[in-house]
C-alpha positions as a Markdown table, in Angstrom:
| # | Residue | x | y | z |
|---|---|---|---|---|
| 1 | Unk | -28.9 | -124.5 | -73.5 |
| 2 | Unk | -28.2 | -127.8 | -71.8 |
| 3 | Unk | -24.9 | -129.1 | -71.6 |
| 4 | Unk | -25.6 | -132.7 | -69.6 |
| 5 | Unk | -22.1 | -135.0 | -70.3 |
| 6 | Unk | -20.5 | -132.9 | -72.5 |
| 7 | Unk | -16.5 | -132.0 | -72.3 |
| 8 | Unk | -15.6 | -128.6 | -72.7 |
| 9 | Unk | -15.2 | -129.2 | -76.3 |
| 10 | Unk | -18.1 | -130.7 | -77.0 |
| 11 | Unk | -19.7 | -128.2 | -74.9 |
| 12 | Unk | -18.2 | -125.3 | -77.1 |
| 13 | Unk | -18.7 | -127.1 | -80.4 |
| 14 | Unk | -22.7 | -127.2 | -79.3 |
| 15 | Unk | -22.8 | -123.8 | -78.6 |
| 16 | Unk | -21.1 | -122.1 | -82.0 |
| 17 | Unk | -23.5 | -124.7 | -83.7 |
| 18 | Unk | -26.5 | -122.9 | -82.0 |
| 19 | Unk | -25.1 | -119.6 | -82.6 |
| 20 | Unk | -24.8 | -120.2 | -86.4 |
| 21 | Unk | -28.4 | -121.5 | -86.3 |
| 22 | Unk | -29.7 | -118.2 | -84.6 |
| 23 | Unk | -27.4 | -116.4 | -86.9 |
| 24 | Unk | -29.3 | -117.8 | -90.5 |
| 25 | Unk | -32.6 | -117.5 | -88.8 |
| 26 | Unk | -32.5 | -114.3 | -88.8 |
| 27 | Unk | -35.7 | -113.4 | -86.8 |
| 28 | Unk | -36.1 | -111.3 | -83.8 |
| 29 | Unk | -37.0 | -114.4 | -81.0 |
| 30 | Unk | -33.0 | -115.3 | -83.0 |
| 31 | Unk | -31.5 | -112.2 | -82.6 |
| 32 | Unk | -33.0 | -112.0 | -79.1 |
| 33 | Unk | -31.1 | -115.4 | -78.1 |
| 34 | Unk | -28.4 | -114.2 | -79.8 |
| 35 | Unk | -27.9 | -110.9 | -77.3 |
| 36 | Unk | -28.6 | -113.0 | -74.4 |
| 37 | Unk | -25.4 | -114.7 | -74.3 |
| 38 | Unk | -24.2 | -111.4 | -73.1 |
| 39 | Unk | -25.9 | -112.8 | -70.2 |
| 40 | Unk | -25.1 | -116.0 | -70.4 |
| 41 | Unk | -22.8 | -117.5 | -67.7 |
| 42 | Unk | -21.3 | -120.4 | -69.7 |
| 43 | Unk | -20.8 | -117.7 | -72.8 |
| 44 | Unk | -19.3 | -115.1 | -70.6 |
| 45 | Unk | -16.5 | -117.6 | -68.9 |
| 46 | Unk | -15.2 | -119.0 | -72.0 |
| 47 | Unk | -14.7 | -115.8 | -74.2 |
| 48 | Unk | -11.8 | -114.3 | -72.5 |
| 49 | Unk | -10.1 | -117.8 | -73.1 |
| 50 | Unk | -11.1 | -118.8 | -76.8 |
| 51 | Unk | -10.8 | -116.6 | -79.6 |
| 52 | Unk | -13.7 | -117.6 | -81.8 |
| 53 | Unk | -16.1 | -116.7 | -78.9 |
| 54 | Unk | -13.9 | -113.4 | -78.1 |
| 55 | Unk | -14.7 | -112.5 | -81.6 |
| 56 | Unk | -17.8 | -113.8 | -81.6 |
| 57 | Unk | -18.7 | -111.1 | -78.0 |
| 58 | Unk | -17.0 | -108.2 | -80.0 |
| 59 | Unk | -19.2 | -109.1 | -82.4 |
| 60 | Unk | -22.2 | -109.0 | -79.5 |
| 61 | Unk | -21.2 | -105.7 | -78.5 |
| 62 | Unk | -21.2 | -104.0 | -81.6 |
| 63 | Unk | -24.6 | -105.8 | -82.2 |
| 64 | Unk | -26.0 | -104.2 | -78.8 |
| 65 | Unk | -25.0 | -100.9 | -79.8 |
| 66 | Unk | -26.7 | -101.2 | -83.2 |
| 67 | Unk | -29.7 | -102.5 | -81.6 |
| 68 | Unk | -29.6 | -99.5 | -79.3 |
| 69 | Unk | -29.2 | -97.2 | -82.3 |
| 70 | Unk | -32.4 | -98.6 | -84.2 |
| 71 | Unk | -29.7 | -99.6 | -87.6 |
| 72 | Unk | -31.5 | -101.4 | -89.5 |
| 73 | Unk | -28.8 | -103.5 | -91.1 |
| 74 | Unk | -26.8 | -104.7 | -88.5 |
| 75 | Unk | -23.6 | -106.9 | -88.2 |
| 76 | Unk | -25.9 | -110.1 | -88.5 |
| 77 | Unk | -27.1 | -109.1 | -91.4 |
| 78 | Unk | -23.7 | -109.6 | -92.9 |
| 79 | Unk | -23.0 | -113.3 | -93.1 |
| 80 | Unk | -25.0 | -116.6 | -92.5 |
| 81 | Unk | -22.5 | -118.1 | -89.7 |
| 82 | Unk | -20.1 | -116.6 | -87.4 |
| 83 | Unk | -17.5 | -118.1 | -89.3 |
| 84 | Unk | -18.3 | -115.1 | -92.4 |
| 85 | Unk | -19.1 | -112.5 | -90.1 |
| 86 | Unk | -15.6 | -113.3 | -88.2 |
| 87 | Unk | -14.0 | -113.3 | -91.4 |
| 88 | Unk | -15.3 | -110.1 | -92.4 |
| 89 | Unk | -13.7 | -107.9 | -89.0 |
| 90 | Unk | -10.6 | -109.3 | -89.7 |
| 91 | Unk | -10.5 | -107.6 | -93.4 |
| 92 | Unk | -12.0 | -104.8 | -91.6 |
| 93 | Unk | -9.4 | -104.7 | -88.5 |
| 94 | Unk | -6.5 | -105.3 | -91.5 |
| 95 | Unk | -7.6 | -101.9 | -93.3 |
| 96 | Unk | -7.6 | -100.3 | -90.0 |
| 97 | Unk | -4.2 | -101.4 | -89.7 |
| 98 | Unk | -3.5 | -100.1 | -93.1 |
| 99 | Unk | -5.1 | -96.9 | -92.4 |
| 100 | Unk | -2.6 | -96.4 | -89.3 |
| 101 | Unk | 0.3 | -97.6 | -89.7 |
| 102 | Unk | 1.3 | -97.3 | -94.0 |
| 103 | Unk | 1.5 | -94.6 | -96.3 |
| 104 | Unk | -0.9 | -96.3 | -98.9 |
| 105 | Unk | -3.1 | -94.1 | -100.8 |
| 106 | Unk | -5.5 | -97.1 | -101.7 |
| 107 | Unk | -6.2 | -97.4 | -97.8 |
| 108 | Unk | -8.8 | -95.0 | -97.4 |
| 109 | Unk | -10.6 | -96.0 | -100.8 |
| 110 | Unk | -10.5 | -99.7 | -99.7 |
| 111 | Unk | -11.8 | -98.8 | -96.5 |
| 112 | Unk | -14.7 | -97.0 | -98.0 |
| 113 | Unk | -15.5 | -99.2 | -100.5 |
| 114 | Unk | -15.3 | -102.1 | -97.7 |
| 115 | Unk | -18.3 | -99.8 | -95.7 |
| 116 | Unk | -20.3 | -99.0 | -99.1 |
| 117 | Unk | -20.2 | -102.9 | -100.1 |
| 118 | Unk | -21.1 | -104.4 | -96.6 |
| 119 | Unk | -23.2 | -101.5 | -95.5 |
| 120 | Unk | -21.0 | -101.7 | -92.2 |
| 121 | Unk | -22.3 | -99.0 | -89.5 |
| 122 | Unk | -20.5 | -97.1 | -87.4 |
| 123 | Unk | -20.3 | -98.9 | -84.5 |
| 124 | Unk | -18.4 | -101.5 | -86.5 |
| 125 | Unk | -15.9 | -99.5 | -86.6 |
| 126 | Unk | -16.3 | -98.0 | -83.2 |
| 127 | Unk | -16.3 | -100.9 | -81.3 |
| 128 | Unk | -13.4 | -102.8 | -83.5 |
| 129 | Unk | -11.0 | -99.9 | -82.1 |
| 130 | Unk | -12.5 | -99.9 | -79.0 |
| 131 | Unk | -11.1 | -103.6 | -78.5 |
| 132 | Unk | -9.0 | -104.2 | -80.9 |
| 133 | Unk | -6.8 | -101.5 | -81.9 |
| 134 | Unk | -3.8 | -99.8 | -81.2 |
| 135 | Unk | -2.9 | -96.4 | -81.0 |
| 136 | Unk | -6.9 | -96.0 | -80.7 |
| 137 | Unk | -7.1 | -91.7 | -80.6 |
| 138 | Unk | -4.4 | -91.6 | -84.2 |
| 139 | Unk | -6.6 | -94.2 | -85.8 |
| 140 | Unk | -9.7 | -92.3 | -84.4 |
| 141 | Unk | -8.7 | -89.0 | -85.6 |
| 142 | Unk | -7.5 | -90.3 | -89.3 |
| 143 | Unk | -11.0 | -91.9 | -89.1 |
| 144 | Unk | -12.9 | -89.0 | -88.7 |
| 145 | Unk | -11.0 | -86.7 | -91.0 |
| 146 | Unk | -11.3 | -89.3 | -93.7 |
| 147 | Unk | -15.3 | -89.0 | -93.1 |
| 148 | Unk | -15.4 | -85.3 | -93.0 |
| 149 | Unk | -13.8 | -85.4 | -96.5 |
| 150 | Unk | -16.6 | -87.7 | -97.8 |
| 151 | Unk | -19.3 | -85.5 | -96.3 |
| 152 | Unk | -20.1 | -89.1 | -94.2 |
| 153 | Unk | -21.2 | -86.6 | -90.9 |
| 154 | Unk | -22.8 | -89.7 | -89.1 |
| 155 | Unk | -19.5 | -91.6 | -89.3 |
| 156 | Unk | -17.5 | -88.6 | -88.2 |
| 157 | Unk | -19.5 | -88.2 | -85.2 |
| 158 | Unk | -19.4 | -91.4 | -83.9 |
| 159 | Unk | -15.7 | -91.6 | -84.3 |
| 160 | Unk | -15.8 | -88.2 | -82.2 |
| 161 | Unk | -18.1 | -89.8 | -80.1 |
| 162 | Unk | -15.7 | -93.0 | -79.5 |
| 163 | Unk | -12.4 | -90.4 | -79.0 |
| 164 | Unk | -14.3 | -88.4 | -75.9 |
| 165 | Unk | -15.3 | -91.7 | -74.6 |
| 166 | Unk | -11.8 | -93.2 | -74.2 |
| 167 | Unk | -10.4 | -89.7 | -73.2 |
| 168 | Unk | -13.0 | -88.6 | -71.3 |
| 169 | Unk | -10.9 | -85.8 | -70.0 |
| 170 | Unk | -9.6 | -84.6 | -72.6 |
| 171 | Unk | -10.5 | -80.8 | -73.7 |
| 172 | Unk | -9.5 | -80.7 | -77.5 |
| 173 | Unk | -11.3 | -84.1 | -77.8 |
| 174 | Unk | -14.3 | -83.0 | -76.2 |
| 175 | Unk | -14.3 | -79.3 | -77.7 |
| 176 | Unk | -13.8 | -81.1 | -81.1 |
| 177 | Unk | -17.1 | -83.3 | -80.6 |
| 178 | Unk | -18.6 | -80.2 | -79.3 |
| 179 | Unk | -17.5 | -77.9 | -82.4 |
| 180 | Unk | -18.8 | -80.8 | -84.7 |
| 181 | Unk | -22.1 | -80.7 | -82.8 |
| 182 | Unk | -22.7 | -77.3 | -82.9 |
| 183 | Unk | -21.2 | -76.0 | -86.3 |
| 184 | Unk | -22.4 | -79.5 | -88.0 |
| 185 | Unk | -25.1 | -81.2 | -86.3 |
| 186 | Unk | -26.7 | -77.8 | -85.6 |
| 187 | Unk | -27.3 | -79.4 | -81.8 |
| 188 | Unk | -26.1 | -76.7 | -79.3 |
| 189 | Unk | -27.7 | -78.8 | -76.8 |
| 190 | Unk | -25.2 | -81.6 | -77.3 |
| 191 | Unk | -22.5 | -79.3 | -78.3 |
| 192 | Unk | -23.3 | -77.8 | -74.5 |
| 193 | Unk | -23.1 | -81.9 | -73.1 |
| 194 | Unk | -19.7 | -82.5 | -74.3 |
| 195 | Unk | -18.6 | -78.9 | -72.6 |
| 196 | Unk | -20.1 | -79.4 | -69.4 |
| 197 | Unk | -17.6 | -82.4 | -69.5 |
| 198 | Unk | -14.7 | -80.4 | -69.1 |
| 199 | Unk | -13.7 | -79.8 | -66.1 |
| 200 | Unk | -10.9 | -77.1 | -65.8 |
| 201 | Unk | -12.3 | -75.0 | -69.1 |
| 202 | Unk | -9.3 | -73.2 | -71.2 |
| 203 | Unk | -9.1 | -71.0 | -73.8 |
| 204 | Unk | -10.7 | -73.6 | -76.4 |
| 205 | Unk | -13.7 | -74.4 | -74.1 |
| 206 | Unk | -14.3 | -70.4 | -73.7 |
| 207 | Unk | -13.9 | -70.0 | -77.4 |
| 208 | Unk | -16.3 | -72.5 | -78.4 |
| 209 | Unk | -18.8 | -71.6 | -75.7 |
| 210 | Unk | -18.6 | -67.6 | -77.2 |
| 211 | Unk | -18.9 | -68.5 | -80.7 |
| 212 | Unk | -21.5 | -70.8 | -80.8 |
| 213 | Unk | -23.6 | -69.9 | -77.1 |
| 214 | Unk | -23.4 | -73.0 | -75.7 |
């Protein structure tokens, strides 16, 4: 991307314009361009500062991850510009808010039916509390009882997933992973990962490691 006599504006302006075209390409040399701005000096000074393109790295990030993961449909996949796709985490960071902070019963339905109709992964929703999100291990926790209920394991996990990696030190977060892994996932191996993380073992951490020989 060259930038030769351009104001800051300009240079901005330029940029989103070539985002949105890599966006409705929709190729892999696209989405390759797309998850180099992660590299990208230029990209990488202005986020912090403007909030389209601090939106637009959350949006990176979560991308990365889903790459990582081998999802199929990712967050490009769910609008033709970044102006849709932005559009579309703020309905999804509003009913996060709702599913935190009220007492309305639709909140969980809308929530669902906002995953079912968008086929949003789990990252989405990882990464969104990751950066954006208050109260990050309640939200976490609501999350991943509301997927339990709805049989929706690989949701659940990664919710688990996202609560031992902001709390990395934190025995009932990192037995509760584990129990999921074990009792769940059937994966003893990782069930044993998330133990070995603890580092002054109680009561919990012995329980688990009895019951399920990990």
């Amino acid at each position: 991307m060259i930038f030769n006599n351009m104001t800051n504006e300009q240079m901005s302006e330029s940029l989103l314009k070539q985002i949105d075209e890599w966006i409705s390409d929709a190729t892999p040399m696209s989405r390759q361009k797309l998850l180099n701005l992660l590299h990208n000096d230029y990209f990488l000074s202005i986020y912090p500062s403007k909030t389209v393109f601090a939106y637009l790295y959350m949006i990176l990030k979560i991308f990365e991850k889903e790459t990582q993961e081998g999802e199929t449909v990712t967050i490009f996949d769910l609008g033709n510009s970044h102006s849709e796709i932005i559009d579309l985490l703020l309905k999804l960071k509003f009913l996060l808010w709702r599913m935190l902070f009220t007492h309305d019963h639709q909140a969980p339905i809308s929530l669902l039916e906002f995953i079912q109709h968008n086929q949003a992964t789990p990252f989405m929703l990882q990464q969104l509390v990751f950066i954006a999100a208050e109260e990050q291990d309640q939200l976490l926790l609501k999350l991943i009882n509301l997927f339990l209920e709805q049989k929706m394991f690989r949701y659940a996990f990664y919710m688990l997933d996202g609560l031992t990696q902001l709390y990395p030190e934190n025995e009932n977060y990192l037995c509760l992973a584990a129990d999921f892994c074990a009792n769940i996932g059937k994966n003893k191996k990782k069930a044993s990962a998330y133990l070995s993380q603890i580092t002054n073992p109680g009561e919990l951490t012995e329980r688990i490691r009895n019951e399920y020989g990990c």
